[in-house]
C-alpha positions as CSV (number, residue, x, y, z in Angstrom):
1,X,4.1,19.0,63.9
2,X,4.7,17.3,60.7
3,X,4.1,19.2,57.7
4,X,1.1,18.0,54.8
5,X,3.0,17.4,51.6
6,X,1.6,19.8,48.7
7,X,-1.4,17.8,46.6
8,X,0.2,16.1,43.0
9,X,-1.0,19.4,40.5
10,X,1.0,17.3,37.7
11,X,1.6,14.4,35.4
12,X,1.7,10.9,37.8
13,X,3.9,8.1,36.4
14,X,4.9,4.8,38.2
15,X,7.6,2.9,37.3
16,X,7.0,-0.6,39.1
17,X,10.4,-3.2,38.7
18,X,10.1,-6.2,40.4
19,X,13.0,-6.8,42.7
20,X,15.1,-10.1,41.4
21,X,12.1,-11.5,39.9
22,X,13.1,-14.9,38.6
23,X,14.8,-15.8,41.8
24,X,11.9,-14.3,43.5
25,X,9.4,-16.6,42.0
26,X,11.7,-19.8,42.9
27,X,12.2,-18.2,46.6
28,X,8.1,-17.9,46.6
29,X,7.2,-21.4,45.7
30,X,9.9,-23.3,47.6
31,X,10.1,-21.9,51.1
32,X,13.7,-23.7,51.5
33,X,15.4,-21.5,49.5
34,X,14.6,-18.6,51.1
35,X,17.6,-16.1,52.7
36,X,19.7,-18.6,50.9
37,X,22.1,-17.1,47.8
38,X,19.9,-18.2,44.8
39,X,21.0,-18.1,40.9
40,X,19.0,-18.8,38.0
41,X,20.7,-19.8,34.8
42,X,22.7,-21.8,33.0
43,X,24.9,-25.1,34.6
44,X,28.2,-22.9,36.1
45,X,30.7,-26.2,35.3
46,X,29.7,-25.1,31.5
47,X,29.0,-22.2,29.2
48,X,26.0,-21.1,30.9
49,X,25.3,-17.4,31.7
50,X,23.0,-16.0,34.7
51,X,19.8,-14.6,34.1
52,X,18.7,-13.6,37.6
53,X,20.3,-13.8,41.4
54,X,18.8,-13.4,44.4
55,X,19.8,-10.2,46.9
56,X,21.7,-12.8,49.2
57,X,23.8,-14.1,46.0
58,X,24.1,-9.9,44.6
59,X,25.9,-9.5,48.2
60,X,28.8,-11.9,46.5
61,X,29.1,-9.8,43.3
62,X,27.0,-11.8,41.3
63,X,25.0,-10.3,38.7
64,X,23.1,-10.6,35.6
65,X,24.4,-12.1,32.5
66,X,27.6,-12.8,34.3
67,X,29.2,-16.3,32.8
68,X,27.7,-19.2,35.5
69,X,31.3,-20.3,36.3
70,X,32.5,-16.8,37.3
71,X,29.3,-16.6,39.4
72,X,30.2,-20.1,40.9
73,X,33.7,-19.0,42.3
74,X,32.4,-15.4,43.7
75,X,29.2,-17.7,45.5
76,X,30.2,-21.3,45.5
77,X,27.3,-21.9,48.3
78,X,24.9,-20.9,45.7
79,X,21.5,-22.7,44.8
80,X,21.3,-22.9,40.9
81,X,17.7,-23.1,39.7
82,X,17.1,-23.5,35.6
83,X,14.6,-21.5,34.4
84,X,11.1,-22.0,34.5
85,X,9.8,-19.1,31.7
86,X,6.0,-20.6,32.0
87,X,6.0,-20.0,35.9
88,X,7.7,-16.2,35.3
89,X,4.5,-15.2,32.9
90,X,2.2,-16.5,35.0
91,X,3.0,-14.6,38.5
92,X,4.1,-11.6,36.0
93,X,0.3,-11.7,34.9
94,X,-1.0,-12.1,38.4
95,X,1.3,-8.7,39.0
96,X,-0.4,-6.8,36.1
97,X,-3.7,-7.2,36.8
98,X,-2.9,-5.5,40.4
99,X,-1.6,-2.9,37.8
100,X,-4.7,-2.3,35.9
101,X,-7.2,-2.8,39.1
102,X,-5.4,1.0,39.6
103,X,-5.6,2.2,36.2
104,X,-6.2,1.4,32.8
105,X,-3.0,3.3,31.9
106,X,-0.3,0.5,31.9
107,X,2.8,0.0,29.5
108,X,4.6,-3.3,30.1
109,X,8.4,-2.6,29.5
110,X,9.2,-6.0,30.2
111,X,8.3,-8.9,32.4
112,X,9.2,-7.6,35.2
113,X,8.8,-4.0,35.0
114,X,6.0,-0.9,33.9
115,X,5.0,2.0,33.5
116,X,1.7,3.2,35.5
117,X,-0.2,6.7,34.8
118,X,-1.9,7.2,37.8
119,X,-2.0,11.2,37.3
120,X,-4.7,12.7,39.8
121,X,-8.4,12.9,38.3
122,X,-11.6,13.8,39.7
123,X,-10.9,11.1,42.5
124,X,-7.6,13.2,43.2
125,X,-6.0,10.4,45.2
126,X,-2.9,11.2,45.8
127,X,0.2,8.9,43.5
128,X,2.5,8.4,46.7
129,X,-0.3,6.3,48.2
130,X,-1.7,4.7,44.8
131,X,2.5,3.1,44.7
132,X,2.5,2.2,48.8
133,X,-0.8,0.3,47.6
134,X,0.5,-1.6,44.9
135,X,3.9,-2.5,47.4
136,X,1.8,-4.0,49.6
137,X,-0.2,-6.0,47.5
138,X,2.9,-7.2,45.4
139,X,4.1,-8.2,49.0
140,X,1.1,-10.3,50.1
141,X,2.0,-11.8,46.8
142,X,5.3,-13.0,48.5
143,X,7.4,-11.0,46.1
144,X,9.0,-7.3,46.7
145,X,8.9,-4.3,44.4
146,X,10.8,-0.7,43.9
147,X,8.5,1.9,43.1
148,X,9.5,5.1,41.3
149,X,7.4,8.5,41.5
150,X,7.3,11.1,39.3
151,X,6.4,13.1,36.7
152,X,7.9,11.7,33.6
153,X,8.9,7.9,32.8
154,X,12.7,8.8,32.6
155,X,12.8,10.4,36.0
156,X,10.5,7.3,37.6
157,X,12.2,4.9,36.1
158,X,15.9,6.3,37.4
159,X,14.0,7.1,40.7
160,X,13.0,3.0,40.7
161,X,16.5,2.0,40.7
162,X,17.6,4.2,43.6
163,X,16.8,2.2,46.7
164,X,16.7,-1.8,46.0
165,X,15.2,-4.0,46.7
166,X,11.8,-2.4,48.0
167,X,11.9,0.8,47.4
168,X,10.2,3.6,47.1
169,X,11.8,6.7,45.9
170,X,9.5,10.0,45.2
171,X,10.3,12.7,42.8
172,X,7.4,15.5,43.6
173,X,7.1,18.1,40.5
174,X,9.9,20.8,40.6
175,X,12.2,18.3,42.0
176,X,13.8,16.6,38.7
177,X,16.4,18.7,38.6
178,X,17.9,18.4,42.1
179,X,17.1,14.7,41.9
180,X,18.6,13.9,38.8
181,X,21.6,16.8,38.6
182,X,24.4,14.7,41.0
183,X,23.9,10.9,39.5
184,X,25.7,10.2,36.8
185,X,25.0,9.3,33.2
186,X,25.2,6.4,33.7
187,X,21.6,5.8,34.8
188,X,20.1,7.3,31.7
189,X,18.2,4.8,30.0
190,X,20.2,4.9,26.6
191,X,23.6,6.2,27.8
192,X,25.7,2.8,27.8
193,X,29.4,2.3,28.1
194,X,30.7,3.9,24.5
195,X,28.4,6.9,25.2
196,X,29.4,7.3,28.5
197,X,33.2,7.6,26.9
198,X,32.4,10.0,24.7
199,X,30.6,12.5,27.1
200,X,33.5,12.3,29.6
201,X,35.6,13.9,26.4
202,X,33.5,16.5,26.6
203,X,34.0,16.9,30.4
204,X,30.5,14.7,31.3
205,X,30.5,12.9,34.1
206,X,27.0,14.0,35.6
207,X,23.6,14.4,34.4
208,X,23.6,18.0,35.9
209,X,26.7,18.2,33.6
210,X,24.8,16.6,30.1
211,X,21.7,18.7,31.1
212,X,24.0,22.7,30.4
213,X,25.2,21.1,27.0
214,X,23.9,23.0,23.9
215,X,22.6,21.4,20.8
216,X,25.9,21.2,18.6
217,X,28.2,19.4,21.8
218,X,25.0,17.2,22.3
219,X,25.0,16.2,18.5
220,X,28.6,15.6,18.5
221,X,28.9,13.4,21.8
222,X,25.6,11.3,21.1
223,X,24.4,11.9,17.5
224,X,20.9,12.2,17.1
225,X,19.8,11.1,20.8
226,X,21.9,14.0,22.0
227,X,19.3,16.7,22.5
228,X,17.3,14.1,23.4
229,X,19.1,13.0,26.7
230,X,19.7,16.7,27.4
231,X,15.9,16.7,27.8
232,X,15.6,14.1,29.8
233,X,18.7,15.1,31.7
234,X,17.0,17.8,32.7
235,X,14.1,15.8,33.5
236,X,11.7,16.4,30.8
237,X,10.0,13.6,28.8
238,X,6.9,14.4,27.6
239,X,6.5,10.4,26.1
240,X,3.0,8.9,27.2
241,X,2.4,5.7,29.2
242,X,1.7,3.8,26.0
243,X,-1.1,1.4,26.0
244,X,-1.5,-0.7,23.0
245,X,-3.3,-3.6,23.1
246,X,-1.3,-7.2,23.1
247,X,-0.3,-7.9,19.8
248,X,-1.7,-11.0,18.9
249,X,0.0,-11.8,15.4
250,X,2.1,-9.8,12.5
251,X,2.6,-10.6,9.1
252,X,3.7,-9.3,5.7
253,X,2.3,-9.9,2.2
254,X,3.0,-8.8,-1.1
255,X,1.2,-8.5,-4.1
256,X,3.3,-9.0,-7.4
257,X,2.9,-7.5,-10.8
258,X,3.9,-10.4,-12.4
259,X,3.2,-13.7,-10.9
260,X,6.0,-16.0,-9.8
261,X,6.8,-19.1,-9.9
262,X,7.4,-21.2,-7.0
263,X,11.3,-20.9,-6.7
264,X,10.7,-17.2,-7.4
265,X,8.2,-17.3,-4.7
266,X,10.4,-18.9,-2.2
267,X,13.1,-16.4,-2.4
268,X,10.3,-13.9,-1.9
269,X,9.5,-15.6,1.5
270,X,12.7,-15.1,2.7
271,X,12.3,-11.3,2.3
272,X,8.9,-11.4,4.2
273,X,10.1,-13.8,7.1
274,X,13.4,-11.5,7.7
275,X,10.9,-8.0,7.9
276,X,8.6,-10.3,10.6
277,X,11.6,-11.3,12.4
278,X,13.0,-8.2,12.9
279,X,9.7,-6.7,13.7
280,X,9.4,-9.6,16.3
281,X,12.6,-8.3,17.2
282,X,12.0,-4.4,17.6
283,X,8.6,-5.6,19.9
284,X,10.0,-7.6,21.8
285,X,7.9,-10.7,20.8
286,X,9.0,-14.6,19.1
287,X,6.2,-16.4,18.4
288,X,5.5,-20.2,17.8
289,X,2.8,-20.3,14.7
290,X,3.7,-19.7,11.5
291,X,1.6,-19.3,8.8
292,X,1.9,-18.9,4.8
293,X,-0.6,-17.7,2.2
294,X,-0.7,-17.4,-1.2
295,X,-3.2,-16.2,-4.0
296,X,-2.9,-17.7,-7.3
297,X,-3.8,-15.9,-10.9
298,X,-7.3,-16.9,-10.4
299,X,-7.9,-15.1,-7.3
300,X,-8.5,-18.2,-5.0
301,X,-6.3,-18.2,-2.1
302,X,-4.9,-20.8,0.1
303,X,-3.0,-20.5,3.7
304,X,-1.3,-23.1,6.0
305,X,0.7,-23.1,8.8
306,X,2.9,-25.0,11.0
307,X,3.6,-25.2,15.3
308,X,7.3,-24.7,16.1
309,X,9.0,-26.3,19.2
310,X,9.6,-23.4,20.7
311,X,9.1,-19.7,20.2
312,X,11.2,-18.3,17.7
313,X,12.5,-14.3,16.9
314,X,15.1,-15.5,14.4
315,X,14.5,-15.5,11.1
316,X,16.5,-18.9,10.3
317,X,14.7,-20.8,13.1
318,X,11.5,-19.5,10.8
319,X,13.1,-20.1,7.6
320,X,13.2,-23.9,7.3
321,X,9.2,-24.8,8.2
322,X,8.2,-21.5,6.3
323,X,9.6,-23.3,3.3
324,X,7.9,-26.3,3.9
325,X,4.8,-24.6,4.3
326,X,5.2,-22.6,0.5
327,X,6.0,-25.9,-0.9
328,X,2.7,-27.8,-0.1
329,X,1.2,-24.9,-1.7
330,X,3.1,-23.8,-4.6
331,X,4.1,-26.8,-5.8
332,X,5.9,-27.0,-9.3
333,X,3.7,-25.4,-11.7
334,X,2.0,-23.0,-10.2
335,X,2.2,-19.5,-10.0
336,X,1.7,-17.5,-7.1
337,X,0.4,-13.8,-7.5
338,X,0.4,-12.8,-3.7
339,X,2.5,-14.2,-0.8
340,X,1.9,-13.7,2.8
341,X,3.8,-14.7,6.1
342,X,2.4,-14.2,9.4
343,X,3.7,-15.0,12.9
344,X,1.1,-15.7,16.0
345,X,1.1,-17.3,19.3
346,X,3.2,-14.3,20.6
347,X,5.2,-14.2,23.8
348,X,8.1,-12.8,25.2
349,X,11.1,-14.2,23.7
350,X,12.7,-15.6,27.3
351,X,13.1,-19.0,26.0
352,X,16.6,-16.8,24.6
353,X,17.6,-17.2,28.1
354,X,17.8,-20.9,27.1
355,X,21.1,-19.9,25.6
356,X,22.1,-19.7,29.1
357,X,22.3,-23.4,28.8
358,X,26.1,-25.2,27.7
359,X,25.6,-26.2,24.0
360,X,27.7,-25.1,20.9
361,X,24.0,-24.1,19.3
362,X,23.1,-21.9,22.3
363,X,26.4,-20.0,22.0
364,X,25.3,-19.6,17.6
365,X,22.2,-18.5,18.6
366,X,23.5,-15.5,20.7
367,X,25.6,-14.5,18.1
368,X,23.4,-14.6,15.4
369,X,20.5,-12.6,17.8
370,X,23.6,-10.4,18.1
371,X,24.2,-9.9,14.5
372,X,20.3,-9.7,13.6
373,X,20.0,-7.0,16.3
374,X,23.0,-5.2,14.4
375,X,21.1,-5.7,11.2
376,X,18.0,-4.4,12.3
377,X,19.9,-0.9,13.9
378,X,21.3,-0.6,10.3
379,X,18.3,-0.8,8.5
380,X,16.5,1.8,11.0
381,X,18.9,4.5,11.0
382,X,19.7,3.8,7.0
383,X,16.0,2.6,5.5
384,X,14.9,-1.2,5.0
385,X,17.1,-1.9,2.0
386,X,20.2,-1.3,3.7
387,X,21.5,-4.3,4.4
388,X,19.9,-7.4,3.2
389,X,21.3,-11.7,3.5
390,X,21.9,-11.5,-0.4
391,X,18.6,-11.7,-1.4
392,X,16.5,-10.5,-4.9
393,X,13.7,-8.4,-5.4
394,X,12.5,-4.5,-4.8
395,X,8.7,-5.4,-3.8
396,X,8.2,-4.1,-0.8
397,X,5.5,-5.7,1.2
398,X,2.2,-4.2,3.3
399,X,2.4,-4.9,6.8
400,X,-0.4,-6.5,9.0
401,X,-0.7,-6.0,12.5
């Protein structure tokens, strides 16, 4: 006689990651390639890098970001599909609006991935069969999913990652711990390779191990995210499914006490286009539309803006039209006592993945996302005026949305 399992009395969160998702989509829409070992990225007899492989090309050993040519010699009977960023949004929207036919309670992490809170209500229908629901339809879709269950993101999102591809892994309340305690740190969101080093001097290996540390080893092996991860170690995360609405632009503006004059102005720009980009950055986003605005000392106020080839999150792909766009306003003579920069057009920055490709400026623009990245970790953990690319000025701007 099998056994009723006990109703959800607790918090319900989903984490949803679609399995292999770029290859998925090029499996999907050509029928040929399916069962076959399928990479997408860059050309492997060049610089390129992978951004997604197939299950039948992971059964090689190859894996995200690996260089294309390694992944060549470990599957040399691959199929090698480019990109196609336009086609991933649009079946990735197709996927989230099964999301939010179950809820309105969704937090897109990425793409291909989010977080559901589909904790019982009045309706009490039951989370285990609210994620079965959403496999199936992702799988009339032609695509597969792994479902985690549980009662906190951390723990679901570990629990996604457990069975792939297609899985469903269920965490009822009570259970973190015995879930959780034998894997190892390793699957912590946050605990990368460095961190991992410097629990094992401290004898932790397991997330049963990091969840008995007290607050002074945990500060000393991981800083301020130490009693953090002992938390969530432990499997408590109290974080909400966060549900903003799309951003649709952001900008910066700044008023000045003294108006400027246009070279002034220009150096001021590159302030406010560096706090956008890194903004971009910290959410995610690039965007293609740039806009500038200025008020002059008679109050009247001007904008224009400009359509990039391609989305950008860098502040020196911005730099150059944003410059343009100051000088057919602010031309020599004027003064300018207000200066805006805005960013619209959002998306998710995947054209990067274009750096998968074999030029010399794909390579410069990985490491310069690299450095900004850097940039942007100093100036959160040390204040905005940390580190700045030798510019003037102390103004510091009011942020739109």
């Amino acid at each position: 006689m099998s056994v009723e399992p006990t109703p959800w009395a607790a918090r319900a969160i989903l984490h949803v990651d679609m399995d292999a998702f770029f290859a998925a989509v090029e499996q999907l829409d050509r029928p040929e390639l399916r069962g076959k070992p399928v990479v997408v990225g860059g050309d492997p007899k060049s610089r390129g890098v992978v951004a997604t492989a197939s299950y039948e090309a992971r059964t090689h050993g190859v894996r995200s970001a690996m260089a294309s040519s390694a992944a060549a010699r470990l599957c040399p009977d691959a199929v090698w599909v480019r990109p196609r960023f336009d086609r991933y949004r649009e079946v990735a929207q197709r996927v989230r609006e099964i999301f939010f036919d179950v809820t309105p309670l969704v937090e897109v992490a990425s793409i291909d991935e989010a977080y559901l809170d589909v904790t019982p209500g009045q309706s009490g229908e039951d989370p285990v069969q609210v994620a079965r629901s959403i496999a199936e339809k992702v799988r009339a879709m032609g695509l597969s999913c792994s479902i985690g269950v549980a009662t906190s993101k951390t723990v679901a999102k570990i629990a996604s990652d457990r069975e792939k591809p297609g899985g469903l892994v269920v965490v009822r309340p009570g259970e973190e711990s015995a879930f959780l305690a034998p894997l190892a740190v390793s699957v912590l969101p946050g605990i990368g390779p460095a961190a991992q080093k410097r629990l094992a001097r401290f004898g932790v290996k397991t997330l049963g191990e990091l969840a008995t540390l007290d607050e002074e080893r945990a500060v000393a092996a991981l800083g301020s995210f130490g009693p953090v991860a002992v938390l969530r170690a432990r499997g408590v995360d109290p974080r909400p499914v966060a549900t903003e609405r799309p951003v649709k632009s952001l900008s910066n503006e700044v008023t000045f006490p003294v108006d400027l004059t246009p070279d002034e102005a220009a150096m001021r720009l590159e302030r406010l286009v560096e706090k956008v980009a890194s903004r971009l950055r910290a959410r995610r986003l690039a965007g293609r539309t740039l806009a500038v605005k200025v008020r002059y000392p008679d109050m009247t106020t001007r904008s224009a803006q400009a359509t990039l080839s391609q989305p950008a999150y860098l502040e020196q792909e911005m730099l150059p039209a944003a410059r343009e766009l100051l000088a057919s306003l602010a031309p020599p003579g004027t003064r300018v006592r207000l200066l805006g920069f805005g960013v619209s057009a959002l998306t998710e920055p995947m054209e990067q993945l274009e750096l998968f490709g074999e030029t010399e400026a794909s390579a410069e623009r990985e490491r310069s996302t690299a450095l900004a990245k850097n940039l942007d970790e100093i100036r959160r953990r040390f204040g905005p005026n940390a580190v700045r690319r030798g510019l003037r000025g102390d103004d510091e701007p009011r942020q739109g949305s």
